[in-house]
C-alpha positions as CSV (number, residue, x, y, z in Angstrom):
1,X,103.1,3.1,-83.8
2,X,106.8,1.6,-83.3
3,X,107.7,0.3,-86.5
4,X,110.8,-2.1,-86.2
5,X,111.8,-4.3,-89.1
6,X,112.1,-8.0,-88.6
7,X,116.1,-7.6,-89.3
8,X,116.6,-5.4,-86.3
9,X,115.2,-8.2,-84.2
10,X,117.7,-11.0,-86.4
11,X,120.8,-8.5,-84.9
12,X,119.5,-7.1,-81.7
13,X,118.2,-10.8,-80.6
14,X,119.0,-13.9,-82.5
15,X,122.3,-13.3,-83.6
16,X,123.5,-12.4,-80.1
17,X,121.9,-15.9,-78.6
18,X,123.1,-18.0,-81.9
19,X,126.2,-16.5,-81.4
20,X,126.5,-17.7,-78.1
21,X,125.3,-20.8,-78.5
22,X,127.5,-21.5,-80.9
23,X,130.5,-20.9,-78.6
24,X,129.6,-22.8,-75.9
25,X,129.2,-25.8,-78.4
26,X,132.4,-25.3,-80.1
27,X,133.8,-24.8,-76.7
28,X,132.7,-28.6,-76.1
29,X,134.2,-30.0,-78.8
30,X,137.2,-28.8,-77.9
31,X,138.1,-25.7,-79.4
32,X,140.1,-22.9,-77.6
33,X,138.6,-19.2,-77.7
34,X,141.0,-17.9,-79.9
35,X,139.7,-20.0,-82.4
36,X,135.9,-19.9,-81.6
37,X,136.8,-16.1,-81.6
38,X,138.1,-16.5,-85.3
39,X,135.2,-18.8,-86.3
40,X,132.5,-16.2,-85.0
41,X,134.2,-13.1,-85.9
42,X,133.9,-11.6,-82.5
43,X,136.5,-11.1,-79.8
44,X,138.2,-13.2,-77.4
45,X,136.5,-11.6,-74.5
46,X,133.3,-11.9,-76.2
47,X,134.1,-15.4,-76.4
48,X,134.6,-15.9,-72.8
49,X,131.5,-14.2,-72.2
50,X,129.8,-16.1,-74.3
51,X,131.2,-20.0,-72.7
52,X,130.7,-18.0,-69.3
53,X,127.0,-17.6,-69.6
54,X,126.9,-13.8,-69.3
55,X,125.8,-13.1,-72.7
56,X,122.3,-13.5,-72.3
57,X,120.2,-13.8,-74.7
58,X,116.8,-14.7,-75.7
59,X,115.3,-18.5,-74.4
60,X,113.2,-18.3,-77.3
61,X,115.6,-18.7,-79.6
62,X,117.7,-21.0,-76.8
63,X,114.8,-23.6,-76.8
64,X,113.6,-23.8,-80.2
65,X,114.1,-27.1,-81.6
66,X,114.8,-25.7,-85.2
67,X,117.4,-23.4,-83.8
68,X,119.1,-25.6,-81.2
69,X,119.9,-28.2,-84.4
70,X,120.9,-25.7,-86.6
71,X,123.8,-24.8,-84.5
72,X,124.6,-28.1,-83.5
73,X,124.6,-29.2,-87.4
74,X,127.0,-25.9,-87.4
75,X,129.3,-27.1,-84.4
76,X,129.4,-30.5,-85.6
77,X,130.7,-29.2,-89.3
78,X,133.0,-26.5,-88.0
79,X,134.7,-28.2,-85.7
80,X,135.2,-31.2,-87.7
81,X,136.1,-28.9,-90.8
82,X,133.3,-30.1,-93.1
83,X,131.5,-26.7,-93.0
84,X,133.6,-23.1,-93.5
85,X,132.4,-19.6,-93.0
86,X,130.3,-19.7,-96.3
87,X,128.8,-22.8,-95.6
88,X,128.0,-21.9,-91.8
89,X,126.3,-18.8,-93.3
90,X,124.1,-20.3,-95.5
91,X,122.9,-22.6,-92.5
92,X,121.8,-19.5,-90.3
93,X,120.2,-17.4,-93.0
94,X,118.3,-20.6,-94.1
95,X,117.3,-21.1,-90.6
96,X,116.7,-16.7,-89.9
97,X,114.1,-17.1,-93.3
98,X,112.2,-20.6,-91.2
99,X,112.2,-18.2,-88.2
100,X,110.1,-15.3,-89.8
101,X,107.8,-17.8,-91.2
102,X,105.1,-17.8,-88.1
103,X,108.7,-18.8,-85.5
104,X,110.4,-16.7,-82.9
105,X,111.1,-14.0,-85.0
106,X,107.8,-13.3,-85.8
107,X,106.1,-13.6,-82.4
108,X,108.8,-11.2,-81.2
109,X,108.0,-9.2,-84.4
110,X,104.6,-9.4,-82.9
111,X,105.3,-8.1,-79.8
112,X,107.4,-5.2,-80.7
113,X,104.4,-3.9,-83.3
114,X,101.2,-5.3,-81.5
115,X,99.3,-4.1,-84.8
116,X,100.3,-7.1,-86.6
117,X,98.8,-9.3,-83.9
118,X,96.0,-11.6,-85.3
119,X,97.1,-11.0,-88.9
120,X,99.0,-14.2,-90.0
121,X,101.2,-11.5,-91.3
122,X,103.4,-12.7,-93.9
123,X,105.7,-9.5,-94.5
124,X,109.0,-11.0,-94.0
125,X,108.6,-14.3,-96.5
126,X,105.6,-13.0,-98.8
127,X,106.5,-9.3,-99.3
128,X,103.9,-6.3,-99.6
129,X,100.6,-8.5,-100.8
130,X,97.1,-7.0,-101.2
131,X,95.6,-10.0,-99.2
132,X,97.2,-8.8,-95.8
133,X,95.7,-5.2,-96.9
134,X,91.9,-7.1,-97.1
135,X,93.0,-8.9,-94.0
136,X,93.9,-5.8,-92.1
137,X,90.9,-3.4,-92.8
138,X,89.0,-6.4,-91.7
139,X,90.5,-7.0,-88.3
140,X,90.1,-3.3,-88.0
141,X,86.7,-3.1,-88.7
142,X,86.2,-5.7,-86.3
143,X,87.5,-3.9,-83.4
144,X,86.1,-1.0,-84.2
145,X,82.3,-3.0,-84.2
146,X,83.8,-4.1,-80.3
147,X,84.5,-1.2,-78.8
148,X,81.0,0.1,-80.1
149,X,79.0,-2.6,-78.5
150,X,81.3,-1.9,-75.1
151,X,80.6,1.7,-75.1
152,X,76.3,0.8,-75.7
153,X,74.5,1.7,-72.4
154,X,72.2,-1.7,-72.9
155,X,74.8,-3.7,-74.1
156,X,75.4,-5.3,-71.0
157,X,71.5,-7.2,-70.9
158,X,71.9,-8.1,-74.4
159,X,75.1,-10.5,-73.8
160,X,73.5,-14.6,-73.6
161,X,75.5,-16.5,-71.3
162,X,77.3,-17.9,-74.2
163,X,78.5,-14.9,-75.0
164,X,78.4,-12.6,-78.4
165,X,80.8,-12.6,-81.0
166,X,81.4,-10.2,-83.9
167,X,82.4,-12.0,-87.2
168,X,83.5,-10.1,-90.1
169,X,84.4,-11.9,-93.5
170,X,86.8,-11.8,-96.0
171,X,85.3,-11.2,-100.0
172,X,84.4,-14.6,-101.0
173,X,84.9,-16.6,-97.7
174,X,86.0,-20.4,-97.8
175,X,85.5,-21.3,-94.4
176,X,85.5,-19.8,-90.9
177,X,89.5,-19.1,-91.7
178,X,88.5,-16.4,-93.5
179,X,86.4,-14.4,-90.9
180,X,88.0,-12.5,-88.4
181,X,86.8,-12.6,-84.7
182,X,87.1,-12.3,-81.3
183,X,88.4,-15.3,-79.4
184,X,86.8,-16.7,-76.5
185,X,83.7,-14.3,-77.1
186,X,83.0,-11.2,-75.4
187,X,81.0,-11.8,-71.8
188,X,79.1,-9.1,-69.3
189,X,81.1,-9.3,-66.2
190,X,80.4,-6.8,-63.4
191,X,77.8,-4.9,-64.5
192,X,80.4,-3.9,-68.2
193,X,81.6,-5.7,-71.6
194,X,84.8,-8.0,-71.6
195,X,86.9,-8.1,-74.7
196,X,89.5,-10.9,-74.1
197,X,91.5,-10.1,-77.1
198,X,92.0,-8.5,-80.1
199,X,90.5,-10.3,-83.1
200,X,92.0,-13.1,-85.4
201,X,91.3,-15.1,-88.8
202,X,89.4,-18.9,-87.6
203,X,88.3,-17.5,-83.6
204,X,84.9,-18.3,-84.2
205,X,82.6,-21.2,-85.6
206,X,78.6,-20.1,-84.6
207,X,78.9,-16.6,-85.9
208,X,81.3,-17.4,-89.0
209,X,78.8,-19.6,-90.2
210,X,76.0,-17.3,-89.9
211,X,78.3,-14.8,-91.5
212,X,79.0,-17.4,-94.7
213,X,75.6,-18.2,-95.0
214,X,74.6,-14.8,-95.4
215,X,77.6,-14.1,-97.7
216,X,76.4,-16.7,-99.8
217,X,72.9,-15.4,-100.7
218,X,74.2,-11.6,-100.1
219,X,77.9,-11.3,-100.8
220,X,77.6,-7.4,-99.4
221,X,76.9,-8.5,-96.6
222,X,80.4,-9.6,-94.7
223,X,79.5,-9.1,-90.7
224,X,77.4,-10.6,-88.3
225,X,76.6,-10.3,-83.9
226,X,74.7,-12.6,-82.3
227,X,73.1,-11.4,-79.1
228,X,70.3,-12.6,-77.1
229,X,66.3,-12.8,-78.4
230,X,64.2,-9.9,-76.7
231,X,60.8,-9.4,-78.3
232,X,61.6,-5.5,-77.3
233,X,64.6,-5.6,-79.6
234,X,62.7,-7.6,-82.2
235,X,59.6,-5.3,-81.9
236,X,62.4,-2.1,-82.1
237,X,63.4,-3.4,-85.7
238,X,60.2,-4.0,-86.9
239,X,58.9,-1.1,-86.1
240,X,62.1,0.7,-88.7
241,X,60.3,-1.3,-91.4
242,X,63.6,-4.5,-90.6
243,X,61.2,-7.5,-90.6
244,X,63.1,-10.1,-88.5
245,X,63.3,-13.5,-90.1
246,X,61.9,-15.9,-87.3
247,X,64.6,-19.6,-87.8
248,X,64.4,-22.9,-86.2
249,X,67.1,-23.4,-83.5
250,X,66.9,-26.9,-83.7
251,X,68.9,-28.0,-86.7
252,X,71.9,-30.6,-88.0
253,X,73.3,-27.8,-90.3
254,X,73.2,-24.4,-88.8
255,X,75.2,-23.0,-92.2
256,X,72.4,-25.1,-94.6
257,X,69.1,-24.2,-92.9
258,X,70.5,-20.4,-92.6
259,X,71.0,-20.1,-96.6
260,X,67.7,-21.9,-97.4
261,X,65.7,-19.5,-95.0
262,X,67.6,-16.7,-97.2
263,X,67.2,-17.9,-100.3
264,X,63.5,-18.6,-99.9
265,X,63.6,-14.9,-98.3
266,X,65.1,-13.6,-101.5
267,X,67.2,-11.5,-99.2
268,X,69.6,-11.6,-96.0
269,X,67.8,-9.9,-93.5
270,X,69.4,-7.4,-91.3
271,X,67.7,-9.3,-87.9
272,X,67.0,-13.1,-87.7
273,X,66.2,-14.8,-84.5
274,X,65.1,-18.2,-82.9
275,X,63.7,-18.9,-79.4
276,X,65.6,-21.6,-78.4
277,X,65.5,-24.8,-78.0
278,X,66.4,-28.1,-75.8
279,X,69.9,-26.8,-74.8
280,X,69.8,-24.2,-76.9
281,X,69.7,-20.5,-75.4
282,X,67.5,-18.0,-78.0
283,X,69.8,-16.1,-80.1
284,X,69.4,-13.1,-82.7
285,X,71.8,-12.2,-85.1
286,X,71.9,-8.7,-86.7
287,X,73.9,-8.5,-90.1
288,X,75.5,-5.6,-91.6
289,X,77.5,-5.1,-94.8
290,X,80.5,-5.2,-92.4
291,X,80.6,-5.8,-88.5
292,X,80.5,-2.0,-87.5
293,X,77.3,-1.5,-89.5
294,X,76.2,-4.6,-87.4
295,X,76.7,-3.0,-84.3
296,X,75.5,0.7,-85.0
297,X,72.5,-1.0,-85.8
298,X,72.3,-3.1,-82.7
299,X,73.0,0.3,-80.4
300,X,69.8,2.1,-82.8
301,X,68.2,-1.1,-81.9
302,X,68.5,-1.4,-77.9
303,X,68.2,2.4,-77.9
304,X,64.8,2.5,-78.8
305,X,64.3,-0.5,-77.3
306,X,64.7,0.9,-74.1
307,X,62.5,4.1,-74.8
């Protein structure tokens, strides 16, 4: 892991650009580089870097709207004396705290530590919270249930042209914010399992509503797969004593009809199916206490399955 603290990213990356943009604007106003020099508390030559365009920088910072009026709100107050040193301070530290909030700070934040990809991490303007630490075991979980279905030998024919998804749920689940999965679905390309990307909070609608549902009746139960309806599969689970609940594909409420068939069940059961209907492809869902359980059991499931 590279771990790299949002501040490293304020000096290595945004103070550089800032600093330059602010020269060039004070050069347009008039000032000479002696005194833009004085005003950023760099040198001259750094100065005529800066109105020269070799500084560099980072067009992420350059382009953002929030940044790009900040320093002309600076410029403007500088230049005309209205704003000093302290005031010009409180201006980029104001606008360094927006930044981190889900800005350019945080998606290069992102990119420098991929592992907080997908986590709406709040870190840098929430501090250490025990949310992120739910949200994180979640997301790993999730990944972990992925890479088990892409190593399954059968995995491949179980894919409906849809797609699968894995959904895992927070405790107590709102709405499909609060599961975590993969966006875009995973497909069978070539013969072998595409992952797109990693997973996030809100990626999916069909199986975060099949995981709520079940939540609802079952709250240990927090993950969910669909894949598609084979009777060998269905006979496979039955025969380990599973009993798959049979549902009607045709409905308004897909989260409603999935809790009454629970409820009346007493139960969230680990396999319920449908078989389709007009523009609807069959689908089975397999539930687990969390989406890894939900795919060991789908890789028991096809293996015998298949035997």
């Amino acid at each position: 892991m590279s771990l790299v603290l949002p501040s490293e990213l304020v000096v290595d990356r945004f103070l550089p650009t800032v600093r330059a943009m602010l020269a060039v604007r004070l050069a347009e106003r008039g000032l000479t580089q002696r005194e833009i020099a004085d005003e950023l508390g760099v040198t001259q030559a750094a100065v005529s870097k800066y109105v020269g365009g070799e500084s560099g920088g980072d067009d992420r910072f350059r382009n953002d709207p929030e940044t790009v009026a900040t320093v002309e709100r600076i410029a403007d107050g500088l230049a005309s004396g209205e704003l000093d040193g302290y005031d010009a301070l409180a201006e980029l530290l104001s606008l360094v705290r927006s930044l981190e909030d889900r800005g350019p700070i945080c998606e290069l934040h992102e990119e420098e530590m991929p592992e907080l990809r997908g986590l709406g991490c709040d870190l840098c303007v929430r501090g250490l919270d025990p949310d992120v630490r739910a949200e994180r075991d979640v997301l790993a979980n999730v990944r972990t249930a992925t890479r088990t279905l892409a190593s399954i030998p059968g995995m491949v024919d179980a894919v409906p042209n849809v797609g699968t998804n894995v959904g895992m749920c927070l405790p107590d689940p709102r709405d499909e914010t609060d599961v975590a999965a993969i966006p875009g679905r995973i497909y069978a390309m070539g013969g072998r399992i595409e992952i797109p990307a990693n997973p996030e909070f809100g990626a999916s609608k069909h199986v975060a509503t099949a995981v709520i549902a079940a939540n609802a009746v079952e709250p240990e139960v927090r993950g969910a797969i669909n894949i598609a309806t084979d009777d060998d599969l269905l006979e496979a689970a039955r025969k380990r004593g599973l009993d798959p609940l049979e549902f009607d594909a045709d409905y308004e409420d897909r989260g409603a009809h999935l809790r009454r068939q629970f409820a009346d069940r007493g139960t969230v059961p680990r396999v319920a199916y449908h078989r389709g209907a007009f523009g609807i492809e069959p689908a089975t869902y397999v539930f687990g206490a969390t989406a890894a359980d939900a795919a060991e059991l789908i890789d028991d499931l096809l293996e015998a399955a298949a035997s």
